[in-house]
C-alpha positions as CSV (number, residue, x, y, z in Angstrom):
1,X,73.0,168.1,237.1
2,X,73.3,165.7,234.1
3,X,72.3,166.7,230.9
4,X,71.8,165.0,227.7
5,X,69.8,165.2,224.2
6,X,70.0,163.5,221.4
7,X,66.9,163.5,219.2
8,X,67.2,160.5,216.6
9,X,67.1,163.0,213.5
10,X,71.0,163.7,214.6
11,X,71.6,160.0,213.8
12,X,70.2,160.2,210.5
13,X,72.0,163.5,209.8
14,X,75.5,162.0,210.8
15,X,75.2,159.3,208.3
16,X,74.2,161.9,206.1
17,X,77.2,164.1,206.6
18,X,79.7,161.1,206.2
19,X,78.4,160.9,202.7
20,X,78.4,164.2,201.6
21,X,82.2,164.9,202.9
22,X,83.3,163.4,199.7
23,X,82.0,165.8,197.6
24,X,82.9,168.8,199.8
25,X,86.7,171.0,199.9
26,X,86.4,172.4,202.7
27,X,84.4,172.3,206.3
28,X,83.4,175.8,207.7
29,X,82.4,175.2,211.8
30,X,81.0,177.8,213.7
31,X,81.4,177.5,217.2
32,X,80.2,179.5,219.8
33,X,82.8,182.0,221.2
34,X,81.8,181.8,224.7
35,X,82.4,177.9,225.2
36,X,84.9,177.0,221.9
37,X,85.9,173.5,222.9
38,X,82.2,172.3,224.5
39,X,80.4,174.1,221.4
40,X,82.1,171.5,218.7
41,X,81.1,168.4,217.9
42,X,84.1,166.1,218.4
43,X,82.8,164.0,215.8
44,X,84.0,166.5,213.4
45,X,87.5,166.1,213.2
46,X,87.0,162.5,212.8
47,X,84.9,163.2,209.7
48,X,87.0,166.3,208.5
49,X,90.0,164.2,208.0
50,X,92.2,165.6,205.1
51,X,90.1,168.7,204.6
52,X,90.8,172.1,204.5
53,X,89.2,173.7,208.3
54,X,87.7,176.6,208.7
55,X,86.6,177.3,212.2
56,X,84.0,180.5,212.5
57,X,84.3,181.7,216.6
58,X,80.3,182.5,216.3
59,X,78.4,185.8,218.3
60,X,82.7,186.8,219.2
61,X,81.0,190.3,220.5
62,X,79.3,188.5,222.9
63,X,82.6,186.6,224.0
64,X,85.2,188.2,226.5
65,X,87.7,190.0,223.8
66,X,90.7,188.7,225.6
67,X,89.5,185.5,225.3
68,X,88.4,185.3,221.5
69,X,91.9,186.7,221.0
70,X,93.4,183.4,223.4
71,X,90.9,181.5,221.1
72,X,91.9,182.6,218.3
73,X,95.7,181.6,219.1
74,X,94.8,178.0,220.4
75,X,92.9,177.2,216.9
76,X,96.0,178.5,214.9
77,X,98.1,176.0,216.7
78,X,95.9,173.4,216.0
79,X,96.2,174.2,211.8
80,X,92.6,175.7,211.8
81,X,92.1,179.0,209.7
82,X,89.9,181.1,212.4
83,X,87.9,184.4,212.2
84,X,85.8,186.2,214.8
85,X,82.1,186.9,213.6
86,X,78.8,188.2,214.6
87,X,76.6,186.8,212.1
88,X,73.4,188.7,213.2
89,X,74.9,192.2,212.3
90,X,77.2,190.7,209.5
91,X,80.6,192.2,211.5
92,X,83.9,189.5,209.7
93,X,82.3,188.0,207.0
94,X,83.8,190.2,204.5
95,X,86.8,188.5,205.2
96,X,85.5,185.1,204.8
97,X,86.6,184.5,201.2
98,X,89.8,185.7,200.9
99,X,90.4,183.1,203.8
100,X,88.5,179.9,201.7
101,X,90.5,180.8,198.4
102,X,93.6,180.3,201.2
103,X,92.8,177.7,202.7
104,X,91.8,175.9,199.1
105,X,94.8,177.3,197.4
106,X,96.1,173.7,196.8
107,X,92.7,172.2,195.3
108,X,92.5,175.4,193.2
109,X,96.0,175.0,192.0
110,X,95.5,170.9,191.6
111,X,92.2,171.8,189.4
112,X,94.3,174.3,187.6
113,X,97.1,171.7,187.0
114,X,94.1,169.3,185.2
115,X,92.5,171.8,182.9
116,X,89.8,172.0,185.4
117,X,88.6,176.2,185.7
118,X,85.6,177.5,187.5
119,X,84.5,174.8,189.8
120,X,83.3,176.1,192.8
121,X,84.6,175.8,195.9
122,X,82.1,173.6,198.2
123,X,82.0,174.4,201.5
124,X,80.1,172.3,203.9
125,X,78.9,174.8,207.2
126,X,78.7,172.8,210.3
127,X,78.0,173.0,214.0
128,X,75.7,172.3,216.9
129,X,72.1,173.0,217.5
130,X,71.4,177.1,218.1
131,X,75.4,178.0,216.9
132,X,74.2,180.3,214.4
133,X,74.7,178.2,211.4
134,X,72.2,179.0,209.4
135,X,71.6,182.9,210.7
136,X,75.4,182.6,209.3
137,X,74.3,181.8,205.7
138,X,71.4,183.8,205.3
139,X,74.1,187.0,206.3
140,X,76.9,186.0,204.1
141,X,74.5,184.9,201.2
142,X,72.9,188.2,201.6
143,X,69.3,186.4,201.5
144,X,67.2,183.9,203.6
145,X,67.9,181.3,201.9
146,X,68.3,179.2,205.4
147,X,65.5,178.8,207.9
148,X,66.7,179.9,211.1
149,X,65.4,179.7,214.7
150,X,66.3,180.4,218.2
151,X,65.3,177.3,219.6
152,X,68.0,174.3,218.7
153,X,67.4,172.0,215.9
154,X,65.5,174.2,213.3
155,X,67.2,173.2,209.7
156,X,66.6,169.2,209.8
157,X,67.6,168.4,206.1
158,X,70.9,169.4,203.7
159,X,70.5,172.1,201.5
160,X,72.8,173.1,198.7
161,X,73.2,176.7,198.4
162,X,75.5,178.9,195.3
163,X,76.7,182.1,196.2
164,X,78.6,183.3,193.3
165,X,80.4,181.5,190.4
166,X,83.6,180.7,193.0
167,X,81.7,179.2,195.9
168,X,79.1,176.4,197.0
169,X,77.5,175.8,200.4
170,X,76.1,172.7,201.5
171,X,74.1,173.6,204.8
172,X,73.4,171.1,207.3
173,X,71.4,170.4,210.7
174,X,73.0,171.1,213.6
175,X,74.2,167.7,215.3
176,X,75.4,167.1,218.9
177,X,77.4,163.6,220.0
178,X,75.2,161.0,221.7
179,X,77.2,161.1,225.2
180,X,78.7,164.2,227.0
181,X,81.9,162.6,228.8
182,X,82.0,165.9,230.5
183,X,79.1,166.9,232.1
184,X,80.9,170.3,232.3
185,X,80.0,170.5,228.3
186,X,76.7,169.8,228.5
187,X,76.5,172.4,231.1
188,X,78.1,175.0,229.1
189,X,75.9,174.2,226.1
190,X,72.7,174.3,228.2
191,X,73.7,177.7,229.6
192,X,74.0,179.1,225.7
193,X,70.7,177.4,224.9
194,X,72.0,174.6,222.7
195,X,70.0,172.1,224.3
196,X,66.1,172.5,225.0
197,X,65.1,174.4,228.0
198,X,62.3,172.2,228.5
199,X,64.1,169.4,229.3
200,X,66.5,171.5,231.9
201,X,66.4,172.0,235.5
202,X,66.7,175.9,234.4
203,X,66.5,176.9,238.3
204,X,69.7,174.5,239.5
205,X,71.5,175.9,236.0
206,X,70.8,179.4,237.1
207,X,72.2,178.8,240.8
208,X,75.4,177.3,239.0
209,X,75.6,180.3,236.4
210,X,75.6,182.7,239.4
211,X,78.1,180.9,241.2
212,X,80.4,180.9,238.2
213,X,80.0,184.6,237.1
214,X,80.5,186.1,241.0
215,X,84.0,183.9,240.9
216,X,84.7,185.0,237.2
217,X,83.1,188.2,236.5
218,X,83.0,189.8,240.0
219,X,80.9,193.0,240.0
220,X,78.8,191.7,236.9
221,X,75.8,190.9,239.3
222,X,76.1,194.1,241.0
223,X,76.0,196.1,238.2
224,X,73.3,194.5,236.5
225,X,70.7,193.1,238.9
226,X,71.7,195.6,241.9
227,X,72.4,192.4,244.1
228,X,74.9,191.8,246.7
229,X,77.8,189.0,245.1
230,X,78.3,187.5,249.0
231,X,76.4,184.7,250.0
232,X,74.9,181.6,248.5
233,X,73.9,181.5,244.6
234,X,70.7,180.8,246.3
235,X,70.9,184.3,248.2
236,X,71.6,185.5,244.7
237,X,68.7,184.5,242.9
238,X,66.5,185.7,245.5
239,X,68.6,189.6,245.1
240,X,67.3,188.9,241.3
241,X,63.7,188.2,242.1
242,X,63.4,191.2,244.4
243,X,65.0,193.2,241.9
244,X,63.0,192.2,239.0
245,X,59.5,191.6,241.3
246,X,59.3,188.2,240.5
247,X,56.5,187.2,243.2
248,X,54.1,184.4,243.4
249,X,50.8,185.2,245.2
250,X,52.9,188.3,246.2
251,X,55.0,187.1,248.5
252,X,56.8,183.9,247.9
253,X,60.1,183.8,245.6
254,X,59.4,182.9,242.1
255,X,62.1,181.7,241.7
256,X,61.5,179.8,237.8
257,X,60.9,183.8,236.6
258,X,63.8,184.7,238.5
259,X,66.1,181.8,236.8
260,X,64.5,182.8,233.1
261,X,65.2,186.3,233.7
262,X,69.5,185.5,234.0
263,X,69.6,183.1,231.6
264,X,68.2,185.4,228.7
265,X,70.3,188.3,229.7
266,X,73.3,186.4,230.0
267,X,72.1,184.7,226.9
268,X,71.4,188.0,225.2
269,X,74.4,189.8,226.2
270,X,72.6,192.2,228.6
271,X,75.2,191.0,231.3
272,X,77.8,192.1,229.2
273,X,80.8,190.1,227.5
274,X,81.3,186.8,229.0
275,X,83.5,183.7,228.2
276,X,82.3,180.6,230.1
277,X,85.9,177.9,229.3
278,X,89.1,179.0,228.9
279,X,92.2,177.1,226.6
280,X,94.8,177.5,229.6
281,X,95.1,173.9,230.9
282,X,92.9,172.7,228.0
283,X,95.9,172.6,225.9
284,X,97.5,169.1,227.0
285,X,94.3,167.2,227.2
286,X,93.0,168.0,223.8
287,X,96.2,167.0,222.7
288,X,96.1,163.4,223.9
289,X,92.6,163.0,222.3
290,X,93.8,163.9,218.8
């Protein structure tokens, strides 16, 4: 299955982005916690370059714990400042500004050194479409001042926003690259709902999503759906539409319903707390492309 989406506002907004970087301190990135490494742009460390890094491991209580703890670890190494966050119910961000006065500590003291007091720290929040970016700043502002959306691709312009006397945000749309090298990433990103569902095959993604969760997460399916784990992830979709009576003309599989029915919950969080990559065996590749 190959997927790909690039609408040609993200063009528009990465040009944008390379200008504004000059007048920014510091680059907070929200990623998703279930897929780390597919849910950042890689065009982002080319444009961070020489700025402090904030990376935000977004929706972490819908992430396997062991793994956000593995995460956690691998962006350390890298010279990231990280934090687990749920920006829906707020859970983390408390601790986000003790971490940008660290991470700034050397503009702050260089401002110091020139007479310069009280200029904000600006903060420009990144990530891809449906991250949670600007769910993000609407909690940690403590207002909508961000439109937000579950469908990808919702805030399409920068917007400034001032927090308090000590901090600036510049918000921006959420951008993807223009080729997945790995279609494995654009999987992953299609299972979280960072790319449209329209434009998916959401039945052959399901059959792969079951096939992945019985090897990974045996017992999940079981619990959940009541459905036997053996079998063929097609045998497994059809345990799902029984469960959930998903019928056409009442006696043929449907098998779309059935597909829409696993993706939400997983989606959601019903099927519990899920990690879809792992950094073991990551960790020399990602190296070679720095």
């Amino acid at each position: 299955m190959i997927v790909q989406w690039y609408p040609g506002h993200m063009t528009k907004a990465k040009r944008q982005m390379q200008e504004d970087i000059k007048l920014i301190d510091l680059i907070i990135e929200l990623v998703d916690a279930r897929i780390p490494l597919s849910s950042r742009n890689p065009d982002i460390d080319e444009l961070g370059k020489n700025k402090s890094r904030l990376v935000l491991l977004n929706k972490a209580d819908l992430a396997d714990e062991k793994w956000n703890e593995k995460w956690t670890q691998y962006f350390q190494e890298k010279g990231f400042y990280v934090l687990k966050v749920n920006s829906k119910s707020g859970a983390g961000l408390k601790l986000i500004q003790g971490i940008i006065q660290e991470a700034c500590k050397e503009k702050i003291e260089r401002d110091r050194r020139r007479g310069i007091k009280n200029r904000p720290i600006r903060a420009m929040v990144v990530g891809i479409p449906n991250v949670g970016k600007s769910t993000f700043i609407n909690s940690y502002a403590g207002k909508a001042c961000a439109k937000t959306g579950n469908k990808p691709g919702v805030t399409k312009g920068k917007q400034w926003i001032r927090l308090n006397k000590n901090l600036e945000l510049l918000d921006t749309p959420g951008i993807l690259w223009p080729k997945f090298e790995d279609q494995e990433v654009g999987k992953r990103l299609a299972y979280i709902g960072s790319i449209k569902d329209e434009i998916l095959n959401l039945e052959e993604l399901s059959l792969e999503l079951l096939d992945f969760l019985r090897n990974n997460y045996p017992g999940i399916l079981n619990q959940r759906f009541g459905i036997s784990e053996e079998g063929t992830p097609l045998s497994m979709l059809e345990g799902i539409a029984d469960a959930r009576k998903c019928l056409i003309r009442g006696s043929e599989w449907d098998y779309a319903k059935a597909s829409g029915i696993l993706m939400d919950e997983f989606r959601s969080g019903k099927l519990g707390r899920i990690t879809l990559e792992y950094p073991e065996g990551l960790e020399d590749n990602h190296e070679d492309n720095q």
